[in-house]
Steps between C-alpha positions, in 0.01 A plus 500: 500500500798226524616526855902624500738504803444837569120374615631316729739741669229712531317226672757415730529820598153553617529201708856583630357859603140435603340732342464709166620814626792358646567299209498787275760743678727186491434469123488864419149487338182750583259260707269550253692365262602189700165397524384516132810250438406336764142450386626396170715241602241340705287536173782304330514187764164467493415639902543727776826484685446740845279550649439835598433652908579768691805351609644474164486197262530154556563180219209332388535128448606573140677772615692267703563246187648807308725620805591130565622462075642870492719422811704220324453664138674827575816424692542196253426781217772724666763231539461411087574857437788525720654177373435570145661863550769343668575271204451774235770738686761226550591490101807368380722281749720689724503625879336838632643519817372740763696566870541709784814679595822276586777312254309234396312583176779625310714209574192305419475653162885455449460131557181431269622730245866262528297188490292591239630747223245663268212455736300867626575511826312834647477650857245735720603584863294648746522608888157327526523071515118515463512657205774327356295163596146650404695526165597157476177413569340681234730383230656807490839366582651110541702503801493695838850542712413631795559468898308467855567512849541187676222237448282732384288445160605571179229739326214344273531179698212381358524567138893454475755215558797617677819295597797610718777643306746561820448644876720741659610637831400873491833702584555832621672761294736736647773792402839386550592736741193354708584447877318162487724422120864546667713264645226220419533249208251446209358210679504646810102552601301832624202518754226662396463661834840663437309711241234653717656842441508501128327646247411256192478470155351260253329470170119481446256230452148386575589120651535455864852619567417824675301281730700238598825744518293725771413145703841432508583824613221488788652109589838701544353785718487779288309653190663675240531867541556563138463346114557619238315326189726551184653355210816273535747756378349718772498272772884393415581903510366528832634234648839604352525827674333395806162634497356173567566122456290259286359157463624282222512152336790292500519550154573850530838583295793607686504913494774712558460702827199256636538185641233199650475283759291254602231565784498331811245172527405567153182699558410549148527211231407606066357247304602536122200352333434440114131480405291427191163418414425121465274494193730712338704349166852628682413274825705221302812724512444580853736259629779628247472844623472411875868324435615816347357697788696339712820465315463907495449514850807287570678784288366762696555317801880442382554860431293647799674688832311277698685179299676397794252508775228336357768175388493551923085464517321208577455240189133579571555817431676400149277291395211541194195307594152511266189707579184272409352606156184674529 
């Protein structure tokens, strides 16, 4: 019998569980039926690889040999498969962009498909940033858009290279008719504790946000009595007639009935981020497309309701600066 990968999976995952039974639930095979493959791939390297006790099984020193071999054969088995799949799926030149909610993919597209008539340019959004990175990742798509709180990491740090596309002041959204909206300019800036009392809307996701927007809350003395967890056309409606106010980006376009302004001391930052994978034949274009990133964020930016108070922010808080490749 010529010994195949599966063999050593099966190996591995008697030694990983510690004993046959164990091993089998976790592989979906009768016991029984573990151990005559078992036998016969100890038949096939020539020697016994547990031994056996009442405790369960423990690696013989060929046993140990094997486990040693399968533990760098496998993942390095895996990785091939991944990168060749990722090579297979990317095809002809052109971009597949995938984002989260917010302005900047389509002015993204606009830009590449400007700069570079006749090329496919193709899109997939997605509340999730993890799976819109997990697809990047697996070849699936070229380029993540996406956003996190603060300083926080960027999903698949450690298979993806990211760099920082833009940072933002996180603004507050309210109706027009809002108490807190009249008689104070655009750059005029809100506390957060002046919000206690609201209810609040905003759109999903599976980052931090949540998180950090309920620490901020707590740091102003109160926690939100209310969210509601909608789309953006929703959350713009109710904040429109007054049923709650929202969190936004500064890139959020000026709406009629709803205006922003900026919170007080900043308490939440976004990070626009662009990420790739490294070994991937589009990682030469990634600098191209982070320039185009940003050019459509300047757009955004230009044409946002929160234009004028962010031109007020700190240059830190202006400023693009790179997140180390993975």
């Amino acid at each position: 019998m010529d010994l195949e990968l599966r063999h050593l999976k099966i190996v591995r995952a008697v030694a990983d569980a510690g004993s046959l039974t164990r091993a089998a639930t976790a592989l979906g095979l009768a016991q029984p039926a573990l151990s005559a493959q078992l036998k016969r791939i100890e038949r096939a390297l020539g020697g016994t690889l547990f031994v056996r006790g009442r405790e369960g099984v423990r690696p013989t020193a060929l046993g140990e040999l094997v486990l040693e071999r399968a533990r760098v054969l496998l993942p390095a088995v895996c990785e091939l498969q991944e990168e060749a799949q990722r090579f297979a799926r990317q095809g002809a030149q052109g971009y597949r962009l995938g984002g989260t909610h917010g302005p900047l993919l389509g002015g993204l597209v606009d830009r590449l498909a400007d700069a570079e008539p006749g090329v496919a340019v193709t899109t997939y959004t997605s509340w999730s940033e993890r799976e819109v990175a997990g697809s990047v990742a697996e070849g699936r798509l070229d380029f993540a858009l996406v956003g996190v709180c603060g300083e926080s990491a960027p999903p698949e740090p450690g298979r993806l290279a990211w760099m920082e596309v833009a940072r933002d002041p996180v603004h507050v959204m309210l109706a027009e008719d809002h108490p807190l909206a009249l008689g104070r300019a655009v750059a005029d800036e809100v506390g957060l504790a002046e919000l206690a009392a609201e209810a609040w809307t905003d759109v999903p996701g599976d980052g931090c946000f949540g998180d950090c927007f309920a620490a901020a809350c707590v740091r102003a003395g109160f926690t939100p009595a209310c969210v509601y967890e909608t789309d953006t056309a929703s959350c713009v409606h109710l904040v429109r007639v007054g049923r709650a106010v929202g969190l936004c980006r500064a890139t959020f376009p000026a709406t009629p009935g709803v205006v922003t302004r900026p919170l007080a001391g900043t308490p939440l930052v976004w990070r626009h981020l662009l990420g790739w994978h490294p070994a991937a034949r589009v990682a030469a274009r990634a600098v191209g497309v982070l320039g185009h990133a940003r050019a459509a964020h300047a757009e955004a930016l230009g044409r946002s309701a929160g234009a004028v108070a962010l031109r007020a922010a700190p240059a830190s808080l202006r400023a693009a600066a790179p997140w180390p490749a993975a």
